[in-house]
C-alpha positions as CSV (number, residue, x, y, z in Angstrom):
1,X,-13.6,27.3,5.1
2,X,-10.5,25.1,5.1
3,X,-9.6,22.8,8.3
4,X,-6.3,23.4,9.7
5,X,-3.5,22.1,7.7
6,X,-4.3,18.3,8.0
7,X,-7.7,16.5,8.2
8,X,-5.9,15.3,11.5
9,X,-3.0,15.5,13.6
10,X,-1.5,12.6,14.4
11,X,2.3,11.9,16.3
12,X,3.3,8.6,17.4
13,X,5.3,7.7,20.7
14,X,6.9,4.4,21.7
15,X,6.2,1.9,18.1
16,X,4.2,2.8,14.7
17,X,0.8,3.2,15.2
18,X,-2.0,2.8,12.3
19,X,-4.9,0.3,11.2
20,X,-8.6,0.8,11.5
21,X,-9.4,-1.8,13.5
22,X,-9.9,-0.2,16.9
23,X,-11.6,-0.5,20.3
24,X,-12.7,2.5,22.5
25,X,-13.2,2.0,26.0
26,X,-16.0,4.5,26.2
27,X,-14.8,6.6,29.2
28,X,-13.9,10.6,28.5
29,X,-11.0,11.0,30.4
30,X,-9.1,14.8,31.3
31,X,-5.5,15.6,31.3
32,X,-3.8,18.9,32.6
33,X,-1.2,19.7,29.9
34,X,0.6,22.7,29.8
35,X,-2.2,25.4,30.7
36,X,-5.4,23.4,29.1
37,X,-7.4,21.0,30.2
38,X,-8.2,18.1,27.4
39,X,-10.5,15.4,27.2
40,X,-9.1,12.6,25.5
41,X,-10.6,9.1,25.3
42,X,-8.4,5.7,24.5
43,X,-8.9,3.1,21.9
44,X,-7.3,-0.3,21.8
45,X,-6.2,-1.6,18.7
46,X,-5.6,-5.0,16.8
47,X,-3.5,-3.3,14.1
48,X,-1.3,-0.7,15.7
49,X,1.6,-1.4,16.5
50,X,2.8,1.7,18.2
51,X,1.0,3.8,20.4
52,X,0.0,6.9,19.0
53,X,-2.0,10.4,19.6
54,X,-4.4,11.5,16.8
55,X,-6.1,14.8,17.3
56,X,-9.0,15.9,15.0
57,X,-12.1,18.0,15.2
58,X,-13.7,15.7,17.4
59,X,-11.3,15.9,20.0
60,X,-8.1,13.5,21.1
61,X,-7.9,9.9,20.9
62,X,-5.1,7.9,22.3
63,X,-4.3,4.6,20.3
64,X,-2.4,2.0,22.1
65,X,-2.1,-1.8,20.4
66,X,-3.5,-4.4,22.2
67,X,-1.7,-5.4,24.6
68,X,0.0,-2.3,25.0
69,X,2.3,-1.1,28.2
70,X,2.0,2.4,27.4
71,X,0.1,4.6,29.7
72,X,-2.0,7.2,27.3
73,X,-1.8,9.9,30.3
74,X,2.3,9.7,30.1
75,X,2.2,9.5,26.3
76,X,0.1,13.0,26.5
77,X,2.0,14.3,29.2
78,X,5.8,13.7,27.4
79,X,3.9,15.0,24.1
80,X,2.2,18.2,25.7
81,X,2.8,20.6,23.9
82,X,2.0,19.0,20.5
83,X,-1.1,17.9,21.5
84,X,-2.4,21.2,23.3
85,X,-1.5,23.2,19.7
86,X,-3.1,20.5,18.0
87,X,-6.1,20.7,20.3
88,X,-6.5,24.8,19.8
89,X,-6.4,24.8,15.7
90,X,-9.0,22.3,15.9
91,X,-11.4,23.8,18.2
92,X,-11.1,27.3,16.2
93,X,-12.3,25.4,12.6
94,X,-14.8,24.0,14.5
95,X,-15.7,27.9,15.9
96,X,-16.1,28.7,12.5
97,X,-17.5,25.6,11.0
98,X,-21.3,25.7,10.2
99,X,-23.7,23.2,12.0
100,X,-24.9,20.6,9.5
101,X,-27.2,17.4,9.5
102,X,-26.6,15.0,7.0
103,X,-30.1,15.5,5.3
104,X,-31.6,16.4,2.0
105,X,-32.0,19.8,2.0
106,X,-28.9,21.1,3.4
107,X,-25.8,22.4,1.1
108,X,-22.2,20.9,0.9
109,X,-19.3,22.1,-1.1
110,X,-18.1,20.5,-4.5
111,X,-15.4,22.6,-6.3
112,X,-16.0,25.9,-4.0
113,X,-19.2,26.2,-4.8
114,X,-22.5,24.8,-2.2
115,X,-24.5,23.1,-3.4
116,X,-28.2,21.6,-1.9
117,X,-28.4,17.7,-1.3
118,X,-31.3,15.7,-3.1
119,X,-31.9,12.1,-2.3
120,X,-34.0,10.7,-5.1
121,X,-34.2,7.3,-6.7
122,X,-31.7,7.7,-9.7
123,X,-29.2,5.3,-11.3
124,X,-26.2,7.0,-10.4
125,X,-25.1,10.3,-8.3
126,X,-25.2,13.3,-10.2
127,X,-23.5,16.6,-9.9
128,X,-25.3,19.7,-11.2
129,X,-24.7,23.7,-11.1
130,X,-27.0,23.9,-7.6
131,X,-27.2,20.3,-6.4
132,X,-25.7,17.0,-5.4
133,X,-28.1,14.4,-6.5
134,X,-27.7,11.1,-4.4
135,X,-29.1,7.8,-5.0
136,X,-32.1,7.0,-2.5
137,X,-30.9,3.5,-2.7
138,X,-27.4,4.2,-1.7
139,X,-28.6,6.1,1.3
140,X,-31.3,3.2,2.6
141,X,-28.4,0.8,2.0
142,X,-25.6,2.5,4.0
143,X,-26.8,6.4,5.5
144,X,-26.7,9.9,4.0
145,X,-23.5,10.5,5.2
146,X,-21.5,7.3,3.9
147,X,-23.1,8.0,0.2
148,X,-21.9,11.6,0.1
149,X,-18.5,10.3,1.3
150,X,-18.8,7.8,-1.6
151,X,-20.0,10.6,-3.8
152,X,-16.7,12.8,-3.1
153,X,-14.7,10.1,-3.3
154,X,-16.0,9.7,-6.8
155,X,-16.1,13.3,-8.0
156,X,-12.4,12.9,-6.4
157,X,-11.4,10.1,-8.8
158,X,-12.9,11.8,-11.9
159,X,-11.1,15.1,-11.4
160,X,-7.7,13.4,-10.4
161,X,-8.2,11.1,-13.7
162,X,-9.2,14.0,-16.1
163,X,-6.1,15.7,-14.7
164,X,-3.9,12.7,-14.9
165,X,-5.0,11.9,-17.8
166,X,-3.9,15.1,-19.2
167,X,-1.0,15.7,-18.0
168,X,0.8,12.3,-18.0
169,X,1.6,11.9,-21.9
170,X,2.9,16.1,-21.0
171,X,5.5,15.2,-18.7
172,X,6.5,11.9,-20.4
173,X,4.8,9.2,-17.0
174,X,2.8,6.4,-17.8
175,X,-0.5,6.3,-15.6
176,X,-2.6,3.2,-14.9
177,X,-5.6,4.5,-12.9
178,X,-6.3,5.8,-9.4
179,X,-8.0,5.1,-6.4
180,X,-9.1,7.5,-3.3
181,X,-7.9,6.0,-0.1
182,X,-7.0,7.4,3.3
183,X,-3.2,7.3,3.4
184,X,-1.7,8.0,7.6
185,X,1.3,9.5,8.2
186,X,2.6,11.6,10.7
187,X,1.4,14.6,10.8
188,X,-2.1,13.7,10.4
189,X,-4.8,11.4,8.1
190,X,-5.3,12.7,4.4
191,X,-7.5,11.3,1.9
192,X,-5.8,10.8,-1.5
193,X,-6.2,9.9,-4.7
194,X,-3.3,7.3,-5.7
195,X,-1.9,5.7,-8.6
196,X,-3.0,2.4,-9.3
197,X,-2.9,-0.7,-12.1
C-alpha cells in the first residue's frame, strides 16, 4: 500500500524552512480552514530559516525559526487550501494502513514482499525469503524501530549500488558510491539514495 505521492507534504510561506533541529511546544492547537477542522501543533526551530507547513501521516506541524514573527494560524489560514488536501490524502493512507508495533513477530515489507521480524543476536542484519533478521544488539543499543530504519536504509544502499553499479559503465557516468539521506524539498521529505565520493 503506497503513501500518497510524498512521504510528506511540505510548502513554505514567508523564508526557506528546513533543518532537524526543532522544538515543539506541546500544545494541539485547531484551525477552521476551508470546511475542515485541523489540529496542527508548532515547532520552533534553530535551523529554519523560513517558516514552513509540513503535513504527514501524523498530522500538521507548523515550523517557524526561532525567533520568528510569523503567526502559524495566518500561515495556515493564507495556505488553506493546500494544507486541507494535504490533510485528506493523508488521513485516507492511514484508513488503509495496517496497525503495527515495532516487535519481533510482526511482518514488514522488503521488495513487495512481507516479511516476519526476528531479533536475534547475529553479526550483521540479514534478509531472507520470509524474514528480516535484526541484530539484538542493534535493537538494545538504539530501539526496534531505529534498526529496521538502519536496516532499509542498508537494503537501500545495496540495491541502489548493484543498480548503479550496472548501469553506470552503460550510459558512459562515472559513479563514486552512495548514501541514503533524507533530502527536503517542497513538496514534501523523501528519503534517497545519493551519489557520493
Amino acid at each position: 500500500m503506497a503513501p500518497p505521492a510524498e512521504d510528506s507534504g511540505s510548502v513554505e510561506g514567508g523564508h526557506s524552512g528546513g533543518g532537524n533541529a526543532a522544538r515543539a511546544d506541546g500544545h494541539v492547537r485547531r484551525v477552521d480552514l476551508a470546511d475542515a477542522t485541523v489540529e496542527y501543533e508548532i515547532r520552533h526551530s534553530a535551523d529554519a530559516t523560513r517558516a514552513r507547513i509540513d503535513v504527514d501521516v501524523h498530522g500538521v506541524t507548523v515550523v517557524l525559526p526561532e525567533g520568528s514573527r510569523v503567526r502559524a494560524k495566518e500561515l495556515l489560514l493564507q495556505k488553506a487550501d493546500w494544507v486541507v488536501e494535504k490533510h485528506r490524502e493523508f488521513e485516507r493512507y492511514r484508513d488503509r494502513v495496517p496497525d503495527r508495533t515495532f516487535e519481533p513477530g510482526e511482518t514488514f515489507p522488503v521488495f513487495g514482499t512481507d516479511r516476519e521480524l526476528v531479533v536475534e543476536p547475529a553479526r550483521r542484519h540479514e534478509l531472507t525469503d520470509e524474514t528480516i533478521r535484526l541484530r539484538r544488539s542493534a535493537v538494545e543499543q538504539s530501539s526496534v524501530k531505529r534498526a529496521l530504519e538502519n536496516f532499509y536504509r542498508s537494503v537501500a544502499r545495496e540495491e541502489f549500488t548493484e543498480r548503479a553499479d550496472h548501469y553506470a559503465p552503460r550510459i558512459g557516468v562515472e559513479y563514486g558510491g552512495s548514501r541514503c539521506e533524507t533530502r527536503r524539498r517542497s513538496g514534501g521529505a523523501v528519503r534517497v539514495p545519493v551519489r557520493s565520493g
